[in-house]
N, C-alpha and C positions, 0 to 999 in steps of 0.2 A: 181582449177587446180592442179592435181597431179604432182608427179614428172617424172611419167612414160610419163604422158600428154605433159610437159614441152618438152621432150627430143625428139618429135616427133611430137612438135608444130610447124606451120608457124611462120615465123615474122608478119605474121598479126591476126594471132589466140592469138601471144603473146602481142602484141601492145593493140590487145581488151582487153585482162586479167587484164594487165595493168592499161587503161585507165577507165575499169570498176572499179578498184579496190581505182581507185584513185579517183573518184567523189565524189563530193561534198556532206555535210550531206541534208538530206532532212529535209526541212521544213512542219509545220501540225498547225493547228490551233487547240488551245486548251484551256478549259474555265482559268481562273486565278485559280481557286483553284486546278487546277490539272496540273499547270505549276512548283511547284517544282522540281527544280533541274536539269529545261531545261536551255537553252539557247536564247535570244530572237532573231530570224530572222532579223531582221529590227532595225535600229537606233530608241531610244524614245528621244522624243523631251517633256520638263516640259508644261505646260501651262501658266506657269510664273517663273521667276526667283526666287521668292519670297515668302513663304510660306503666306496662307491669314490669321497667325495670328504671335504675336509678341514671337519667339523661342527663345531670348538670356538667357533669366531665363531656357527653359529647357536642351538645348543643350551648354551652357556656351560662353565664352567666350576669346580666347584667346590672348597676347599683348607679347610683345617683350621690357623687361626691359631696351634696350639699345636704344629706340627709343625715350624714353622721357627723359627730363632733369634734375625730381627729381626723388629719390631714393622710392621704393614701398616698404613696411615691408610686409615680407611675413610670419609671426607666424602663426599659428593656428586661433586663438581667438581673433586675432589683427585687428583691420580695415587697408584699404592700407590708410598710411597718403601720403599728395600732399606735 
């Protein structure tokens, strides 16, 4: 809508401009390889909580020094002593 359009629009030509303008994005179905950089429609829900193999060696592991009662060495090359 122009501004010529605007100043000789109804209130219901403008309310439509408006409310056209303001809708929602549209959703599309599209394969996974060509879904970079979209956004996904719908909630994903995991299939389990739980990945089905054991990730603490690849993804590590993190702890909170103030939760346990001995002291951890944190060197380099030092093992955590108990």
């Amino acid at each position: 809508m122009t501004w010529s359009a605007v100043a000789s629009a109804t209130v219901e030509d403008a309310r439509s401009a408006v409310l056209e303008a303001l809708a929602g994005p549209v959703s599309e179905e599209v394969a996974v390889d060509g879904a970079s950089g979209l956004v996904s429609a719908e909630s994903l829900t995991a299939l389990s909580p739980w990945p089905p193999f054991d990730s603490a060696r690849i993804d590590g592991v993190a702890v909170r020094a103030a939760s346990f009662p001995v002291a951890f060495v944190t060197a380099c090359d030092m093992p955590f002593v108990a």
